[in-house]
C-alpha positions, 0 to 999 in steps of 0.5 A: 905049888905057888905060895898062895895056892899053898896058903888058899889050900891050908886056909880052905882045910882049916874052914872044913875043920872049923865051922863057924869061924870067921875069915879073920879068925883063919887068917890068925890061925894060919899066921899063928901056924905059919909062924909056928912052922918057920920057927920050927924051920930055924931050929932044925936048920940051926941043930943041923949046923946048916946055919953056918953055910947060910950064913956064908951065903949071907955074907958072900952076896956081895951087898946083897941084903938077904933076910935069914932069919933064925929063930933063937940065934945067938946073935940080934942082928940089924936088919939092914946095914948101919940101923937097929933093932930098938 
C-alpha cells in the first residue's frame, strides 16, 4: 500500500469517528499521530539494539546522505556534513 493511500485511508477513519472537524483539523491529528508512531518507532528500534546496525548502513553508504532519525539518541547529529543543528 502506497504512503498516501496509507494516510487517505487513516484521515478518512479519523472523519467517521470525528464529526464536525475541519480538514485542517485532521491534518493536525494525523500529523500529531504519525509523529506519535515514528517516535515510538525509534524507541523500540533503539531498545532493540537495531540502532547499531542502521548506523553501520548510515556510515557505509559511501557519502550517501541518509536521514535516520532516532527519537531520544544519544548524540544531536548535523543534518548534513559540515552544518548545525542551531
Amino acid at each position: 500500500m502506497n504512503l498516501a493511500r496509507e494516510i487517505d485511508n487513516r484521515i478518512n477513519g479519523l472523519r467517521s469517528k470525528s464529526s464536525g472537524i475541519s480538514d485542517t483539523g485532521l491534518m493536525v491529528m494525523m500529523a500529531i499521530t504519525l509523529a506519535d508512531e515514528l517516535a515510538e518507532a525509534g524507541q523500540r528500534i533503539k531498545r532493540s539494539g537495531q540502532h547499531r546496525k542502521l548506523e553501520k548502513v548510515r556510515e557505509g553508504a559511501g557519502g550517501v546522505q541518509l536521514d535516520l532519525p532516532f527519537a531520544g539518541s544519544d548524540e544531536q547529529r548535523e543534518p548534513y556534513p559540515g552544518t548545525s543543528n542551531k
